[in-house]
N, C-alpha and C positions, 0 to 999 in steps of 0.2 A: 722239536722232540726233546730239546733240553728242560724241558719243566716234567716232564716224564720220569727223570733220571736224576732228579736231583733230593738230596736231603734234606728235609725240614724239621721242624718241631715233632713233630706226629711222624712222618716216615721218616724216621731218625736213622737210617741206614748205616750211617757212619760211628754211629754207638759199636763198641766192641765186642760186645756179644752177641749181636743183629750180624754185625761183618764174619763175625767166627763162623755161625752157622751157617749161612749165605754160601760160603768158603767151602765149608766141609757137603751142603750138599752139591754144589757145582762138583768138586772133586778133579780128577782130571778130565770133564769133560768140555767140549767145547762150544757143544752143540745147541744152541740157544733153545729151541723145542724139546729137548732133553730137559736141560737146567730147569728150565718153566715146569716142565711135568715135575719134578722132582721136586719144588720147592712149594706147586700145589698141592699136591698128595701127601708132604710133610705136613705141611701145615691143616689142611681138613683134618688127618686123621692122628695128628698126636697134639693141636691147640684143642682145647674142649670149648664147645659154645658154651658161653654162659648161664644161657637161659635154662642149657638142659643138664649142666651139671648144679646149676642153683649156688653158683659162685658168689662167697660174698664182697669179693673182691671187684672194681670195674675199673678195668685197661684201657686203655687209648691210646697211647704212644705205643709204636712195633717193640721196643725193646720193653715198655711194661707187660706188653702181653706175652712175649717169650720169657720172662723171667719168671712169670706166673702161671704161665703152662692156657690161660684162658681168656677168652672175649668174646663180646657179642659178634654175630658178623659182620660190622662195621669195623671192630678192632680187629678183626681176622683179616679183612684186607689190607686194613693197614701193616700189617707185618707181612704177608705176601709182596703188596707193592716196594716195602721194606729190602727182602729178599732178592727178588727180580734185580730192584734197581742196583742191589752191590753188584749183584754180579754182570751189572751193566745191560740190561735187556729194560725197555720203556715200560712202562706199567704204570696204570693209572684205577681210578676209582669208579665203580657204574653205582647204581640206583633200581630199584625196581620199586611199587609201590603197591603192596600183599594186604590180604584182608587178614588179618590178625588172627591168630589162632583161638582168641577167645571169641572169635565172631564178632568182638565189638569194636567194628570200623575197622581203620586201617594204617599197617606202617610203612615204612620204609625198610627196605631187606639191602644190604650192606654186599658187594661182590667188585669183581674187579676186571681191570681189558689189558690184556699184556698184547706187547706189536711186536711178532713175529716176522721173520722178513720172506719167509715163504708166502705166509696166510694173513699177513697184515694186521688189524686190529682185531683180537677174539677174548671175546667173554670168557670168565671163569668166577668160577663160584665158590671158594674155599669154606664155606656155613659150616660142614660136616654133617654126616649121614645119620640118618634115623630113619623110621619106619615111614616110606614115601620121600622121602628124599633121597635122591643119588645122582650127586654132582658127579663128573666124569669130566677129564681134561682129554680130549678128543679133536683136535682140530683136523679140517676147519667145521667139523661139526659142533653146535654148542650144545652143552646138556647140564643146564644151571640145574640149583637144589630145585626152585621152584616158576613151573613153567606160570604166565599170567595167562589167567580163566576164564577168574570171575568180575560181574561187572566194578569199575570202579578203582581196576587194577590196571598195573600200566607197566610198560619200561618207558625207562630213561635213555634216551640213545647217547646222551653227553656223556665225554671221557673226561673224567676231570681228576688234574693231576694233583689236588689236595681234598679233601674232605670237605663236605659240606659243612657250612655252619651249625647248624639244627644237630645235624650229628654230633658233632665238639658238644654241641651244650649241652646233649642231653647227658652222656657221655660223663662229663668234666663235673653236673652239676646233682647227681645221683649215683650213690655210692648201692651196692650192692644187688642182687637180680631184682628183688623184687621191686626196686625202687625205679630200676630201669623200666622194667616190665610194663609198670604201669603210666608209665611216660616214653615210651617208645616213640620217636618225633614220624610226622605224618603231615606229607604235603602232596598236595594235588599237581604241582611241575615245579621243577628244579630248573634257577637260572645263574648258571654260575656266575 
């Protein structure tokens, strides 16, 4: 469970401003299912996806995406997992893999598995809402942005406590939406 909870490059947890806010939305509470909704529902609905606010900016590291208010769903988990892990609760990374909104073929959609110790390991999906999307933190129900459909589409059932590679590069090696946009990384199974 210790690779769950620990700090790295990308979930930089122990950066200052990652820890501040962690801090401030825990509050006094103590309640692990609490803290979790609370640092979900911050982050959906005040980081802006990239794609839909057309950010020229692109985040990766938790504390680059809280500083900039924005990230793809990949960097949205990352600052989730970010979250979670200060305030000591396991969280890790999941995978799904979505037929691209332009219809052409398919990416990888970015979300996350926080362990709960009533309900064990549950999905969450911090993407943020739009017209057909409505992620909801709801355990032990899950209700990701996007359920898998159609053919070709999949989840990943691996909890993985760093980020995929493919993610990092696309990530690290295109600067702004549209560049990401059109190199969204896309793979048929993920093997940590």
């Amino acid at each position: 469970m210790k690779k769950y909870l620990r700090a790295t490059n990308i979930i930089d947890w122990n950066h200052p401003a990652v820890l501040e806010q962690a801090m401030k939305l825990k509050g006094n509470c103590s309640d692990p299912v609490k803290i979790a909704k609370a640092c979900f529902e911050w982050v959906r609905d005040n980081i802006k996806h990239s794609g839909d606010c057309k950010a020229e900016v692109t985040t990766v590291k938790a504390s680059e995406v809280l500083e900039h208010g924005t990230g793809w769903c990949f960097a949205k988990s990352h600052l989730l997992a970010a979250l979670l892990r200060a305030n000591g609760i396991p969280a890790g990374l999941c995978y799904q893999r979505l037929c691209r909104d332009d219809g052409k073929g398919f990416t990888l959609h970015g979300l996350n598995a926080v362990f709960l110790p009533e309900f064990g390991w549950h999905r969450i999906d911090s993407r943020g809402q739009r017209p057909g999307c409505d992620a909801q933190f709801c355990p032990p129900r899950e209700k990701l942005a996007f359920p898998v459909t159609e053919e070709g589409e999949m989840d990943f059932w691996e909890i993985w406590p760093d980020p995929a590679p493919v993610v990092i590069e696309c990530l690290e090696k295109h600067t702004g939406w549209e560049a990401v946009a059109a190199n969204l990384p896309d793979i048929a199974y993920i093997k940590e």
